[in-house]
N, CA, C and O atoms as a GROMACS GRO file, in nm:
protein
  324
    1UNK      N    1   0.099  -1.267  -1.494
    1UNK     CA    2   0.194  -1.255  -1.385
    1UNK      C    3   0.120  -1.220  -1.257
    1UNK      O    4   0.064  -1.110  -1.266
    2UNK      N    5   0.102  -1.284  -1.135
    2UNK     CA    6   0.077  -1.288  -1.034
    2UNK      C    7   0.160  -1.236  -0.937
    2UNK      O    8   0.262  -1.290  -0.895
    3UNK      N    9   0.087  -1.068  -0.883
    3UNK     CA   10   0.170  -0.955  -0.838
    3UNK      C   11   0.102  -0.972  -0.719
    3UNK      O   12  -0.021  -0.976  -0.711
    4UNK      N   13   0.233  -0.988  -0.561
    4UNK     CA   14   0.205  -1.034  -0.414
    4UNK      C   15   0.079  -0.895  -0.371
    4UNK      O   16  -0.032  -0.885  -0.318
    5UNK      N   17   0.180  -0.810  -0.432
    5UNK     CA   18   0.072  -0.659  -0.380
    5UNK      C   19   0.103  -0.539  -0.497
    5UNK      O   20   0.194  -0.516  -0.577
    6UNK      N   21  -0.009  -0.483  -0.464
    6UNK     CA   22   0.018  -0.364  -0.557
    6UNK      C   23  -0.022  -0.245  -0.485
    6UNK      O   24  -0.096  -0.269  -0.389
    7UNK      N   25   0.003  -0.134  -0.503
    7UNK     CA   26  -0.015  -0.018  -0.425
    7UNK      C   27  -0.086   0.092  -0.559
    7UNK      O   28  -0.056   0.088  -0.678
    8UNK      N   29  -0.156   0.155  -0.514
    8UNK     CA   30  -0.233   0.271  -0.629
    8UNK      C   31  -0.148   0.361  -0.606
    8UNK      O   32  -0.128   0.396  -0.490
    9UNK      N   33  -0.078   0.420  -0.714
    9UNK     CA   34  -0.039   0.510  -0.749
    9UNK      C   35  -0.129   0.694  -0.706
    9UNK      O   36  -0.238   0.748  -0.689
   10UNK      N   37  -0.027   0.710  -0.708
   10UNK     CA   38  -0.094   0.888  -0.710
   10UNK      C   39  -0.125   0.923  -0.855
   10UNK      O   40  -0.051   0.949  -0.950
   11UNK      N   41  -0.309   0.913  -0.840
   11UNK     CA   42  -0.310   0.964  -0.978
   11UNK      C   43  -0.284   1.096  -1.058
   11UNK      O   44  -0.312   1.210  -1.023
   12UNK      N   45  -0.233   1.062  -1.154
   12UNK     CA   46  -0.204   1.216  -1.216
   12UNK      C   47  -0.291   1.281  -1.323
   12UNK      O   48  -0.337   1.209  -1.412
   13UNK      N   49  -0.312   1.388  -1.322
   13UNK     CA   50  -0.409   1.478  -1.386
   13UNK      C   51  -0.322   1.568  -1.522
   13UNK      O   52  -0.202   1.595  -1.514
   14UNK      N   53  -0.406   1.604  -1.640
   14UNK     CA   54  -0.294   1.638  -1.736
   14UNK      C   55  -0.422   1.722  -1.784
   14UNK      O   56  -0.524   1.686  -1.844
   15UNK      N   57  -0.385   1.836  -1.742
   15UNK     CA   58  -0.429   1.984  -1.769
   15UNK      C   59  -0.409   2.069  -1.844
   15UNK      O   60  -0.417   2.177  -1.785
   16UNK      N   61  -0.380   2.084  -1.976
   16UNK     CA   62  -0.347   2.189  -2.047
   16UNK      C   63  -0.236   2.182  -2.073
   16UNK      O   64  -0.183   2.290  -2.102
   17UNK      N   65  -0.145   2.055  -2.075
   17UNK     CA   66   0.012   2.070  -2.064
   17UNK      C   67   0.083   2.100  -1.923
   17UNK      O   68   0.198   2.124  -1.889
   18UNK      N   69  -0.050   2.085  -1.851
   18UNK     CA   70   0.040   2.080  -1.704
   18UNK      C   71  -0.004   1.925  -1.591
   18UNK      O   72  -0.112   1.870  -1.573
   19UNK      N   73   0.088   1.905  -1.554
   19UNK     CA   74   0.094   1.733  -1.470
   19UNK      C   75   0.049   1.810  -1.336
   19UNK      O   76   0.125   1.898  -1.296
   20UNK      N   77  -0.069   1.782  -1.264
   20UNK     CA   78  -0.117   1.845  -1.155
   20UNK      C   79  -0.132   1.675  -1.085
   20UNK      O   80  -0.195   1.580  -1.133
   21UNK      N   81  -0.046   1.681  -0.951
   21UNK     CA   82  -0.094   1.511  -0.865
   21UNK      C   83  -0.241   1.558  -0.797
   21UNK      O   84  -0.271   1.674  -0.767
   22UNK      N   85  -0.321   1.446  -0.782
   22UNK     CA   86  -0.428   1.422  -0.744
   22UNK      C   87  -0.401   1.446  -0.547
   22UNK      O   88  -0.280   1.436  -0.524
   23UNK      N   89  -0.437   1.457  -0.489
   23UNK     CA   90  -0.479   1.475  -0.311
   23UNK      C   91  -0.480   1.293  -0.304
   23UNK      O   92  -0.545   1.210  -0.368
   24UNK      N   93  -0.367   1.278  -0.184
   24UNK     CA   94  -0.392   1.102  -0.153
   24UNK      C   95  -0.471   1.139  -0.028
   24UNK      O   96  -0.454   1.237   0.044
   25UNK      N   97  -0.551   1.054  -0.018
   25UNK     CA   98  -0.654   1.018   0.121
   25UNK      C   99  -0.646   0.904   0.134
   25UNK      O  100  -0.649   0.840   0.029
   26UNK      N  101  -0.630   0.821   0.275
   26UNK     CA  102  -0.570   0.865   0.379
   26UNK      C  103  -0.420   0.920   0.336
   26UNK      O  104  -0.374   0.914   0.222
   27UNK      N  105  -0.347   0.978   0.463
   27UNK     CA  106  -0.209   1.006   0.407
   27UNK      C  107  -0.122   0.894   0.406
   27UNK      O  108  -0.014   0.885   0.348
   28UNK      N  109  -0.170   0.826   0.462
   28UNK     CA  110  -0.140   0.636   0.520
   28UNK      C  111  -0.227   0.552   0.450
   28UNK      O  112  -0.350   0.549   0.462
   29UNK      N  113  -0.128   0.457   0.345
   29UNK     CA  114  -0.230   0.412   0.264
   29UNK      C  115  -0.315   0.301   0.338
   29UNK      O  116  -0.280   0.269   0.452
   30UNK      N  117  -0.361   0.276   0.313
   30UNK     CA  118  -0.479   0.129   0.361
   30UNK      C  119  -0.472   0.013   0.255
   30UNK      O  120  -0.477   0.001   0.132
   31UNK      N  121  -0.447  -0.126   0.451
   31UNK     CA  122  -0.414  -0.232   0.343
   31UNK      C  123  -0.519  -0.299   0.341
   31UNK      O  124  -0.609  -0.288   0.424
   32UNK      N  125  -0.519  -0.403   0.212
   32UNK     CA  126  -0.591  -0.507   0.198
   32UNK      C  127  -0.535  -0.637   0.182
   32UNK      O  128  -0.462  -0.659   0.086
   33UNK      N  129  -0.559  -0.720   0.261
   33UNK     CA  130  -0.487  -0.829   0.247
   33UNK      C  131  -0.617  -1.014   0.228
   33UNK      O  132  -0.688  -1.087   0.297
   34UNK      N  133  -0.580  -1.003   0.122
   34UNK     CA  134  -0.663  -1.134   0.101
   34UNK      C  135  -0.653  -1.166  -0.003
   34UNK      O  136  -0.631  -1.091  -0.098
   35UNK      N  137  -0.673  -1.330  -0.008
   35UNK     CA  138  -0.638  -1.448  -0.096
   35UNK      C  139  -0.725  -1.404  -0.244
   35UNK      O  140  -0.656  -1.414  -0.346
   36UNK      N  141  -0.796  -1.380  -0.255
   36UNK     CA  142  -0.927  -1.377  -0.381
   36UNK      C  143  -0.852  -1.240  -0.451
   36UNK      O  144  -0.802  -1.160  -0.371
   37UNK      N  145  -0.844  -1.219  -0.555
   37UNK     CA  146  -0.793  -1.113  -0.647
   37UNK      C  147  -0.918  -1.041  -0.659
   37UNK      O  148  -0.910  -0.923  -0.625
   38UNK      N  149  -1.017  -1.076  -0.694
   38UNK     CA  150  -1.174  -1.010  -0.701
   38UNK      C  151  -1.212  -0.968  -0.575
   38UNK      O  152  -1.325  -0.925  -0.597
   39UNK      N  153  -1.186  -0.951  -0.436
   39UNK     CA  154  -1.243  -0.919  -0.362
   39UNK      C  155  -1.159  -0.835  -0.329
   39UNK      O  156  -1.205  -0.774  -0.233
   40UNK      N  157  -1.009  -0.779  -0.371
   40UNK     CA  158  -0.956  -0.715  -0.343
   40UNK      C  159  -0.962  -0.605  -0.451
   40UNK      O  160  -0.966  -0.486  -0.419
   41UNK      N  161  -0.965  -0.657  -0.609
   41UNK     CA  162  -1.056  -0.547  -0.689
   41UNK      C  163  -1.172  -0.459  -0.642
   41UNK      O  164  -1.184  -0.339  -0.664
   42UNK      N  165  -1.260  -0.544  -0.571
   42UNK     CA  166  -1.381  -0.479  -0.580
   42UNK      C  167  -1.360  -0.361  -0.459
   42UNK      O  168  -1.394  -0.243  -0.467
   43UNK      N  169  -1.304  -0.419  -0.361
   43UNK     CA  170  -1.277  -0.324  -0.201
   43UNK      C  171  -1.157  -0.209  -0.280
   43UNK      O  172  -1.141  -0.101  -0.224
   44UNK      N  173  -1.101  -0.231  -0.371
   44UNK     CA  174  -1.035  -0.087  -0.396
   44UNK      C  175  -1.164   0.041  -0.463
   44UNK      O  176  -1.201   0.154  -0.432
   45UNK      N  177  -1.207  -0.100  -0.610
   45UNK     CA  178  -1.271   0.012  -0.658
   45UNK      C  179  -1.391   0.107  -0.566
   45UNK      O  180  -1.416   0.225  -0.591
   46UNK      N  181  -1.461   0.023  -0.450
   46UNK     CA  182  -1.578   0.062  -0.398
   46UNK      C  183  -1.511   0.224  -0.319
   46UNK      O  184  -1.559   0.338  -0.321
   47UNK      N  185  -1.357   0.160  -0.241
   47UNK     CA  186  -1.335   0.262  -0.178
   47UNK      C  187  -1.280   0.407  -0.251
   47UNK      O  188  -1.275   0.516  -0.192
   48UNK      N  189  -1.233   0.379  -0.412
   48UNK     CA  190  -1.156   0.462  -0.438
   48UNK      C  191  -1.279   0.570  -0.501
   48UNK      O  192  -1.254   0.690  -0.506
   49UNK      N  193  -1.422   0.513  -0.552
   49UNK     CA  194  -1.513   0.565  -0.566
   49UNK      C  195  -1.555   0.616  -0.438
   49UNK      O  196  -1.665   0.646  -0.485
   50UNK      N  197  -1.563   0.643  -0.347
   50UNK     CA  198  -1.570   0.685  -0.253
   50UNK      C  199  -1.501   0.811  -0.167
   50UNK      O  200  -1.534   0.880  -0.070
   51UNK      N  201  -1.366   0.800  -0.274
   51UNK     CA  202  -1.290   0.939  -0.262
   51UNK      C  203  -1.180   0.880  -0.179
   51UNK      O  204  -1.113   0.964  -0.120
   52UNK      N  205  -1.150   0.768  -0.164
   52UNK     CA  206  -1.061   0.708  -0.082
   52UNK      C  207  -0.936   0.599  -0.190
   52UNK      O  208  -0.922   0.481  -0.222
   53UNK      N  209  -0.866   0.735  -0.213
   53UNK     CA  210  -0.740   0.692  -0.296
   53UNK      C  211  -0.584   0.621  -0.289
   53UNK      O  212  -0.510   0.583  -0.380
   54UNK      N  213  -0.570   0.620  -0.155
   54UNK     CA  214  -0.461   0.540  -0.094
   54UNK      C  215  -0.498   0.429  -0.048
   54UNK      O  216  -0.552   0.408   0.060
   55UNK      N  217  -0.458   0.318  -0.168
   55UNK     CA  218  -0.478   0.167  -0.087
   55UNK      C  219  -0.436   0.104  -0.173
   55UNK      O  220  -0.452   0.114  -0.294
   56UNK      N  221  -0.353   0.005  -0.087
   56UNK     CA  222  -0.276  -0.101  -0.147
   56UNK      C  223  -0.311  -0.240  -0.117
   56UNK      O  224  -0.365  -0.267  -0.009
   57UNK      N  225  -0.291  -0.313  -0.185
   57UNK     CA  226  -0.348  -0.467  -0.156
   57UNK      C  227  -0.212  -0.578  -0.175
   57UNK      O  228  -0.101  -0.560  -0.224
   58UNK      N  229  -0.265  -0.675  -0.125
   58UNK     CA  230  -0.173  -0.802  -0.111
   58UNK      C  231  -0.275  -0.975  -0.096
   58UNK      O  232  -0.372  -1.016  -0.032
   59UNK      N  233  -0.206  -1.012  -0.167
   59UNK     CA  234  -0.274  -1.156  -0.202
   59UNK      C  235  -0.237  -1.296  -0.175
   59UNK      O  236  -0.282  -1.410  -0.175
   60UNK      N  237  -0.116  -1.219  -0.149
   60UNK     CA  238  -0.003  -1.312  -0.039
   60UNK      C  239   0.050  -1.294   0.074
   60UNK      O  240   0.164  -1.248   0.071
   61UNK      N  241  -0.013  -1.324   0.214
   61UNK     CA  242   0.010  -1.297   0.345
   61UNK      C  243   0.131  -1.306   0.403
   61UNK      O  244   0.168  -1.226   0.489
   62UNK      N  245   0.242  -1.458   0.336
   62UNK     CA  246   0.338  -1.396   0.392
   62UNK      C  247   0.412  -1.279   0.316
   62UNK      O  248   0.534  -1.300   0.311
   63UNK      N  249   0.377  -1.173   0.261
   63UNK     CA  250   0.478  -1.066   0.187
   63UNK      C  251   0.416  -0.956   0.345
   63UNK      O  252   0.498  -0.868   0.371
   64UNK      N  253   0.323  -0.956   0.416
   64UNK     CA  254   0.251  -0.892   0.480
   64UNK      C  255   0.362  -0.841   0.576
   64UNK      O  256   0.400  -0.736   0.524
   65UNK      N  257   0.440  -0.862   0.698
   65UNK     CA  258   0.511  -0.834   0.750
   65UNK      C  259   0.624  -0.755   0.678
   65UNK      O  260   0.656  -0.653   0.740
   66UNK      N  261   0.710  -0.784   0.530
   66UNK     CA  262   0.793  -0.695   0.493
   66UNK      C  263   0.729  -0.568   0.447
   66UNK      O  264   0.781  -0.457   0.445
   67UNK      N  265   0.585  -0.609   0.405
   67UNK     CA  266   0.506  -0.453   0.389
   67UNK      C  267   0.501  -0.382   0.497
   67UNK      O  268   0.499  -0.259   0.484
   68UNK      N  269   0.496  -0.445   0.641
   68UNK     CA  270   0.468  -0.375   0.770
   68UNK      C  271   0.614  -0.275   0.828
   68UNK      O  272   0.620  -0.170   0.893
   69UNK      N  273   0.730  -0.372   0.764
   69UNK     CA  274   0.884  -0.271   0.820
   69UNK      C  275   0.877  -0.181   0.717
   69UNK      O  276   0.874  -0.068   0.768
   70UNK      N  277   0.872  -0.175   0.581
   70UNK     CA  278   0.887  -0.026   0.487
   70UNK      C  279   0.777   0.072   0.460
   70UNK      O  280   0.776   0.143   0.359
   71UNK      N  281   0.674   0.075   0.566
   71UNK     CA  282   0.589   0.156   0.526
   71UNK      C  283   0.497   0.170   0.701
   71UNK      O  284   0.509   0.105   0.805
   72UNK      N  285   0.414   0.280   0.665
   72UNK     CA  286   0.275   0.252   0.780
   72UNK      C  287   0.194   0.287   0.692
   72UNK      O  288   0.200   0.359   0.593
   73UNK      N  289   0.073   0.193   0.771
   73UNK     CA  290  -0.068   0.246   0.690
   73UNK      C  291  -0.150   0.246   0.784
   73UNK      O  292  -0.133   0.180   0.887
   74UNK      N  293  -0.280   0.344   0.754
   74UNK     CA  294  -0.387   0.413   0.852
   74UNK      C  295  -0.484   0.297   0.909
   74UNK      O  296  -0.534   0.296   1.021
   75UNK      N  297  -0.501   0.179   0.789
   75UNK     CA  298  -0.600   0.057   0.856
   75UNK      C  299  -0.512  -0.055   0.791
   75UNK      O  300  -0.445  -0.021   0.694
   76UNK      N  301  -0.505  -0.176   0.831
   76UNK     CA  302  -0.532  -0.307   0.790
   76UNK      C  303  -0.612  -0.385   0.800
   76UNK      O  304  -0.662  -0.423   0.906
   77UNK      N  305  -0.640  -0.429   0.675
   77UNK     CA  306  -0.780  -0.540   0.697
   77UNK      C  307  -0.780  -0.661   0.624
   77UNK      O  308  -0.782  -0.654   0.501
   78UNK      N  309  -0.776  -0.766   0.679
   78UNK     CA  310  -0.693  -0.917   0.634
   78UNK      C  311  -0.828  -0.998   0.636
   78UNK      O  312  -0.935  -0.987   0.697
   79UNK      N  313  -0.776  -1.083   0.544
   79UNK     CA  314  -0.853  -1.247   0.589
   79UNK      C  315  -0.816  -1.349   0.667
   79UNK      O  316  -0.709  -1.409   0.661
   80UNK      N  317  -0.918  -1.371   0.750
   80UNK     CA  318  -0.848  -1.474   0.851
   80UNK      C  319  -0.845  -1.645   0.777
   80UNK      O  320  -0.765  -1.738   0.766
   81UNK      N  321  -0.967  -1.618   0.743
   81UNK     CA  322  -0.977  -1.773   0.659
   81UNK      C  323  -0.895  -1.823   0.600
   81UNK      O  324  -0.914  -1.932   0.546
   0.00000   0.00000   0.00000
């Protein structure tokens, strides 16, 4: 199944019997927008290793604008090609 965008969840931590949420960074998630599914894998994992846990992606440009009215995010970064 071919999903337009997906957004990372707040990860959750399970402590001893207790659900502790993880810190999102930015507080505004960050988008990614481009055609290739692998290049949008790799730009999450690089950033989320990085300590940068809010980011959502999209693989289909026109869904891009209804992402832009229900939300804000801190960067967007698209493919022009």
């Amino acid at each position: 199944m071919k999903h337009p965008w997906r957004g990372s969840p707040s990860p959750e931590l399970h402590e001893k019997g207790k659900s502790v949420t993880a810190k999102v960074f930015p507080s505004h998630p960050i988008l990614f927008v481009d055609d290739e599914e692998q290049f949008l894998l790799s730009a999450e994992l690089t950033l989320s290793s990085n300590g940068i846990n809010n980011v959502e992606t999209c693989n289909d440009s026109r869904e891009v604008m209804e992402l832009l009215k229900s939300r804000h995010f801190s960067l967007i970064a698209l493919d022009i090609n």
